[in-house]
C-alpha positions in Angstrom: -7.0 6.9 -2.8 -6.8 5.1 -6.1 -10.5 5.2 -6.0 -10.5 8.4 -7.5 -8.6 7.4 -10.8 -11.6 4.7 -10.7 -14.4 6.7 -10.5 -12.7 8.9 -13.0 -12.7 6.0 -15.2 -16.5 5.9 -15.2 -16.7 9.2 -15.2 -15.2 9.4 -18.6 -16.8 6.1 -20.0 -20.0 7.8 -19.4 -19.0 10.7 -21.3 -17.9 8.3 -24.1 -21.3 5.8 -23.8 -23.1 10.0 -25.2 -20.6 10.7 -27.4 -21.2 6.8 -29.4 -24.8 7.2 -29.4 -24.9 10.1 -31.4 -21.8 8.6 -33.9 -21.2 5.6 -35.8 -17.7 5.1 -34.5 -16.7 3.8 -31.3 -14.1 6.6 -29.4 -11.8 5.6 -27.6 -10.6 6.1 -23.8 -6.9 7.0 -23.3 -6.0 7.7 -19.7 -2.9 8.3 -17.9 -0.3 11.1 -17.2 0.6 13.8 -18.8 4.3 13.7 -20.1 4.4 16.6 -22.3 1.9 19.4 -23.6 1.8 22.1 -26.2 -0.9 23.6 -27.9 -1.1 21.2 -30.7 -0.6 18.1 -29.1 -1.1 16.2 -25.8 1.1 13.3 -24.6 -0.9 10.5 -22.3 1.5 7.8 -20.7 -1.3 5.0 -20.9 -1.0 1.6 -20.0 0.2 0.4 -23.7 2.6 3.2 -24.1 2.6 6.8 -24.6 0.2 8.4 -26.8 0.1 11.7 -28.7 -3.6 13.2 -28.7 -3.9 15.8 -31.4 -5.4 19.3 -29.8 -7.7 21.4 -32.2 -9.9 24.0 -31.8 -12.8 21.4 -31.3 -11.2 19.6 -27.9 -13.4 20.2 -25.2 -11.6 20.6 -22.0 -12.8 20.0 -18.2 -11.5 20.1 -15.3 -12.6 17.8 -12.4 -11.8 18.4 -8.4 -10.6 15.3 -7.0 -13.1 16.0 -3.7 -15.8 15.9 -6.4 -14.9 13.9 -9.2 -17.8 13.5 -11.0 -19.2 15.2 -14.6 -21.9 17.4 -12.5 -19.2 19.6 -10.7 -16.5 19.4 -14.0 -15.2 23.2 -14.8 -14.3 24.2 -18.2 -10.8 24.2 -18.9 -8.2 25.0 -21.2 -4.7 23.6 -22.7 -2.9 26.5 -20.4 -4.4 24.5 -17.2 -2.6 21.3 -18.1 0.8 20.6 -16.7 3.4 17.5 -16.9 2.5 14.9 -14.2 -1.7 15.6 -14.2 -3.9 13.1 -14.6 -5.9 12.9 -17.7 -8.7 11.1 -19.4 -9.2 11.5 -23.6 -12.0 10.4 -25.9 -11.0 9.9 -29.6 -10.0 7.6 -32.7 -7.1 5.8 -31.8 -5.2 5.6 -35.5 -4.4 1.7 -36.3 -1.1 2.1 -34.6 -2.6 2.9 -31.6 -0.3 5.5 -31.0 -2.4 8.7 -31.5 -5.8 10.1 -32.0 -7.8 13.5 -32.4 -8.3 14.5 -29.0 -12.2 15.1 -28.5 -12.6 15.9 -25.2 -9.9 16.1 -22.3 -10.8 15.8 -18.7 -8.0 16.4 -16.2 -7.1 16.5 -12.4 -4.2 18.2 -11.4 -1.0 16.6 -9.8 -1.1 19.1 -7.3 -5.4 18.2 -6.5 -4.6 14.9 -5.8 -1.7 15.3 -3.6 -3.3 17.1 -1.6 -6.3 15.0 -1.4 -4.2 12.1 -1.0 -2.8 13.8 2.2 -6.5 14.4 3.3 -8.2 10.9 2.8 -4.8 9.4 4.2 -5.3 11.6 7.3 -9.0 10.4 7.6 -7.8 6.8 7.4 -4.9 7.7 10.0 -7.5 9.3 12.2 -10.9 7.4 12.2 -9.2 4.2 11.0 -7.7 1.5 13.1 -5.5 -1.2 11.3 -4.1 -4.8 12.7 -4.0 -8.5 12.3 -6.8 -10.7 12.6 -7.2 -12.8 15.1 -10.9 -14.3 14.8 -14.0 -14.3 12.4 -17.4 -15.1 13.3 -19.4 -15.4 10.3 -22.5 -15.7 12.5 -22.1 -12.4 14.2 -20.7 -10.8 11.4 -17.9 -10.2 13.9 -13.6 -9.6 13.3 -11.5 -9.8 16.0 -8.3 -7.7 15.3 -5.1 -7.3 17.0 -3.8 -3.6 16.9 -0.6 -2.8 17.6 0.9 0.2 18.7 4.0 1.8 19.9 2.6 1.5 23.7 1.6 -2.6 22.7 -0.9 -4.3 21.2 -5.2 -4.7 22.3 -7.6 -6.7 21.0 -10.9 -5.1 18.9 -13.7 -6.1 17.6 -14.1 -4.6 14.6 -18.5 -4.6 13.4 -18.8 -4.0 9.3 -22.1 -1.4 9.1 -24.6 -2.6 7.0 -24.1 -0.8 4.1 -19.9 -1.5 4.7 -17.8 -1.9 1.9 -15.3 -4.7 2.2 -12.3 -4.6 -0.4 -9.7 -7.5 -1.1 -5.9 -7.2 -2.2 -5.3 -8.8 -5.1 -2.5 -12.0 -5.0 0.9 -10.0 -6.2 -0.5 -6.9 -5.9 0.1 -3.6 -3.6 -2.5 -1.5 -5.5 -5.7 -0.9 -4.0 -7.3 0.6 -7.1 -6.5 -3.2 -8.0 -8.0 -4.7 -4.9 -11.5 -6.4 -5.6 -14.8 -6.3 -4.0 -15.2 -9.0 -0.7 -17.2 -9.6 2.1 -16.5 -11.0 5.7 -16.4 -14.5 4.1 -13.3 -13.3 2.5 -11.4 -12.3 5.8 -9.7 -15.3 7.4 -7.5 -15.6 10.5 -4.2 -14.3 10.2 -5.0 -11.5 7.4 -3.9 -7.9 7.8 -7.3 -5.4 7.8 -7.4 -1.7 8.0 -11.0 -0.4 8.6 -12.5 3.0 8.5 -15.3 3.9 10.9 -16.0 4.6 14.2 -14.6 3.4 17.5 -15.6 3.0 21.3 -14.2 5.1 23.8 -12.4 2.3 25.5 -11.2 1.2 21.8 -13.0 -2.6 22.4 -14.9 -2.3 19.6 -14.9 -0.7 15.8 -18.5 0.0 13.8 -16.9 0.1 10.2 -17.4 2.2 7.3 -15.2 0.4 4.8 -12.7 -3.3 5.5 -9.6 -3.6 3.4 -8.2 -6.8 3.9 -5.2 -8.9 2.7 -3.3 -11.6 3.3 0.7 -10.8 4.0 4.2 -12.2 4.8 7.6 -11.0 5.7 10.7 -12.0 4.6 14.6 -11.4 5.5 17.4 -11.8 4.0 20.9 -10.9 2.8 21.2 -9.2 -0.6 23.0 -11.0 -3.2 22.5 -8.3 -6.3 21.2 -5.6 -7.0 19.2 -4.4 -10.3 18.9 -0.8 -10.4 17.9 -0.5 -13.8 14.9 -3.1 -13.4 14.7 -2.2 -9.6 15.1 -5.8 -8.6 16.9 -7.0 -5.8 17.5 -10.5 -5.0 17.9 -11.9 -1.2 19.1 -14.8 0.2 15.9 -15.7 2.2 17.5 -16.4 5.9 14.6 -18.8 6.9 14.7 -21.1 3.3 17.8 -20.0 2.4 16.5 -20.0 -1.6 17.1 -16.8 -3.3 14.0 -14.7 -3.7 13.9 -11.6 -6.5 12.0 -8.5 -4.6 10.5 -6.5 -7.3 10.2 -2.8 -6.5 7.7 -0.4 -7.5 6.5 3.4 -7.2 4.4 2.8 -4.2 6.9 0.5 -2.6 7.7 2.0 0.9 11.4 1.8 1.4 13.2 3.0 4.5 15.9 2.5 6.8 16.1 2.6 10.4 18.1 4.9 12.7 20.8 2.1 14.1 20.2 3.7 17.3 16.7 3.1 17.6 16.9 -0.3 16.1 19.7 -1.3 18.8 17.0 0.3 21.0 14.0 -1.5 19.8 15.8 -5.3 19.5 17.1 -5.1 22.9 13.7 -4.7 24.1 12.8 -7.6 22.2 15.3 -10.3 23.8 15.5 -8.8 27.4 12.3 -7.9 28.3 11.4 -7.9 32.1 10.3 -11.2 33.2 10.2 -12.6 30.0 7.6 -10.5 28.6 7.8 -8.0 25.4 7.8 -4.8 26.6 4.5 -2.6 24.9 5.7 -1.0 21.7 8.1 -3.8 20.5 6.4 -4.7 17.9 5.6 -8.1 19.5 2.2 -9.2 21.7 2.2 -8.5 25.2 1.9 -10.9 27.3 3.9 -13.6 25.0 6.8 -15.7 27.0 10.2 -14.6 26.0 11.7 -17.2 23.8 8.8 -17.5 21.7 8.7 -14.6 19.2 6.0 -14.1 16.9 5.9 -15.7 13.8 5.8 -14.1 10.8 3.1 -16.1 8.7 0.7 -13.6 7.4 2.2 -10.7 8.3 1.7 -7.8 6.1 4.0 -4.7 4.7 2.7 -1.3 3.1 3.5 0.7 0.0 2.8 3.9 1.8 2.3 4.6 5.4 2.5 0.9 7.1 -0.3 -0.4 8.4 0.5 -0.1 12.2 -1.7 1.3 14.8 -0.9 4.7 13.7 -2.6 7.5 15.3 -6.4 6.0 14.9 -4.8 2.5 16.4 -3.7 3.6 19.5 -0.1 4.1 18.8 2.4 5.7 16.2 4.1 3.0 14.2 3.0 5.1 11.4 4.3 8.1 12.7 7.8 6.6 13.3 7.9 5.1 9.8 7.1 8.4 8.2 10.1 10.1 10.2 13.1 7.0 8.5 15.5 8.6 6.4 13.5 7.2 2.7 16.1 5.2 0.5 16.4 3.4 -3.0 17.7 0.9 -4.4 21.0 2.6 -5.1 21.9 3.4 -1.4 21.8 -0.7 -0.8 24.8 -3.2 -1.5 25.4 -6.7 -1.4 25.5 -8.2 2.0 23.1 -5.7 3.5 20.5 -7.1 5.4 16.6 -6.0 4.5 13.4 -7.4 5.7 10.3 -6.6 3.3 7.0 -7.2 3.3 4.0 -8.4 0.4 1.6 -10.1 -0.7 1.2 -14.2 -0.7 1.4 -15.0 -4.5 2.0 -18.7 -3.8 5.6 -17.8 -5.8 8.6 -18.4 -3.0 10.9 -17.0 -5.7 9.7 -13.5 -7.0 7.8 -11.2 -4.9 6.4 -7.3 -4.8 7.8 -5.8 -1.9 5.1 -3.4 -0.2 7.1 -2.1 2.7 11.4 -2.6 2.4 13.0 -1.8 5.8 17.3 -1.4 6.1 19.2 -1.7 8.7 17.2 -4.5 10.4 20.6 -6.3 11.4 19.8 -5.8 15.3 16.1 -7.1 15.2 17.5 -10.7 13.1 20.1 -11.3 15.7 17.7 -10.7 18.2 15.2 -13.3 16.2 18.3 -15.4 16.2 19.1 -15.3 19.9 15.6 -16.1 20.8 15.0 -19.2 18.7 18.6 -20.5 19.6 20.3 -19.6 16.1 22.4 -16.6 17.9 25.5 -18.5 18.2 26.9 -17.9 14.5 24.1 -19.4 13.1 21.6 -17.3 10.9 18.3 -19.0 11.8 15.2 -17.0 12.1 12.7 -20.3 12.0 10.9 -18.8 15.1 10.0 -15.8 13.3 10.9 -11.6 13.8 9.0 -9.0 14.7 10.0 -5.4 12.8 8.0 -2.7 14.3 6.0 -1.0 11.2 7.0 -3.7 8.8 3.3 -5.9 8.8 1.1 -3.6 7.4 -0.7 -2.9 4.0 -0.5 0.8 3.1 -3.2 3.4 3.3 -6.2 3.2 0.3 
């Protein structure tokens, strides 16, 4: 859904491209949200800073529908249609402070347009989208094996790109897609996370996508030693290294806490499944022997809805996830347990957590049990498995 502050971009770098070709100075673009706004003035949290953009009876003012978010389809506007929290884009120019400018033109989208096309492309992804791990590429048949899990188990798909598929790449460090890059299937390697877009078989064996975002992921658990709220930093004791990691948390970090009940539940499914298999749902692979847990190299996290099966993968780890009581920072404490997920940045120290997940106690000791570290030991070198922790977030 960051796309649309993208093609917004362009939209408005367009409208600038017409403006310099008819002046001698180059304008300006200042975009961001809006912070405050009164007749005179309009205040732009931008990248460097906020910014006042001076109003006069010369701004133009447009108004663009995030379902359509393109010049052609723009409705004339006025200051009474802009509200704290919109998006906006400005031309003018900047004084050499940088901190304000004569506001030419003004296109906005409103906070309460995007929401609710956030909630409708989210759904589309939730409902014509599958998402997993890969298992396999085959470069030659321009082929991706993925395994999608779900809250009834896992299956295996093979996921098709269409010809004129886009393929997208998350960024090393980073959770945004609008930040993602542009890829191909030479990109996607074994062990990524993917969530594709498109169209599936009846019997769910195979995918024709639309559009591939991949990634590549990893989980980590540990025991919190502090606690930043004012930078939103928490830093772990990582149970597998035992080396202190920082987690950086951000506005699209998912951050959640799970019923105790249903992570007693869960775990105990995990270490006593019925003749040493997994029972479906568990977050593991069916068919793996008991004892042998999955590891956690490449596993993804989400900042928004994980990247489960969710109701276009045949399951509703999404679902579940959506239901958690939502936390912050301030509702943890030192020697609380978390697992979170993110991206690989090749940093073992500082990391951006996409997904954080509370009260994960009952799933490490059951990580513990399995890979013989349950007797007072805090071992999890086998790996966990965390229903709805690997997964990237929704685009």
């Amino acid at each position: 859904m960051k796309k649309l502050f993208i093609i917004f971009t362009l939209i408005f770098s367009s409208a600038s491209a017409i403006w310099a070709q008819s002046t001698s100075i180059k304008p300006s673009v200042i975009s961001g949200d809006v912070v405050a706004i009164t007749a005179e003035k309009i205040t732009i949290s931008s990248k460097t800073g906020n910014v006042d953009g001076i109003l006069t009876a010369k701004t133009e003012y447009k108004k663009v529908d995030p379902a359509k978010p393109d010049l052609a389809s723009a409705l004339p506007a006025s200051t009474a249609d802009i509200a704290v929290g919109d998006r906006v884009m400005a031309t003018g120019v900047l004084a050499a402070d940088g901190k304000s400018f004569p506001a030419r033109s003004v296109y906005l989208m409103s906070k309460s347009a995007i929401a609710q096309q956030h909630a409708l492309e989210a759904d589309l992804w939730r409902t014509r989208g599958i998402a997993g791990k890969v298992t396999s590429v085959n470069n030659q048949t321009n082929q991706i094996t993925v395994e999608v899990r779900g809250l009834m188990g896992s299956t295996s798909t093979v996921v098709t790109p269409k010809g004129d598929a886009k393929f997208k790449r998350y960024a090393p460090n980073s959770i945004r897609f609008d930040e993602a890059v542009d890829g191909s299937i030479g990109d996607v390697k074994q062990g990524d996370m993917i969530r594709a877009l498109g169209d599936k078989s009846s019997d769910g064996s195979s995918f024709s996508a639309e559009q591939i975002v991949t990634g590549a992921f990893q989980t980590i658990a540990g025991t919190i030693k502090s606690i930043d709220t004012d930078k939103n930093e928490i830093v772990i004791t990582n149970l597998q290294t035992k080396k202190d990691v920082t987690i950086a948390l951000g506005s699209t970090s998912l951050m959640k806490k799970f019923p105790a009940e249903m992570a007693e539940r869960l775990a105990g499914g995990q270490t006593n499944g019925a003749g040493g298999i997994r029972p479906p749902g568990q977050g593991g692979v069916q068919g793996r022997p008991e004892g042998k847990p999955q590891a956690n190299d490449g596993v993804a996290g989400q900042a928004r809805p994980g990247m489960g099966g969710g109701r276009g993968g045949g399951g509703g780890i999404d679902d579940m996830l959506d239901r958690f009581p939502n936390i912050t920072a301030a509702d943890l404490k030192a020697g609380d347990m978390i697992a979170i997920s993110s991206t690989k940045n090749g940093d073992s120290t500082r990391v951006s957590a996409i997904k954080l997940l509370a009260g994960v106690e009952p799933f490490i000791r059951s990580a513990q049990a399995q890979s013989g570290g349950g007797r007072g030991g805090r071992s999890v070198d086998g790996g966990f498995s965390i229903p709805g922790l690997d997964g990237i977030g929704l685009p």
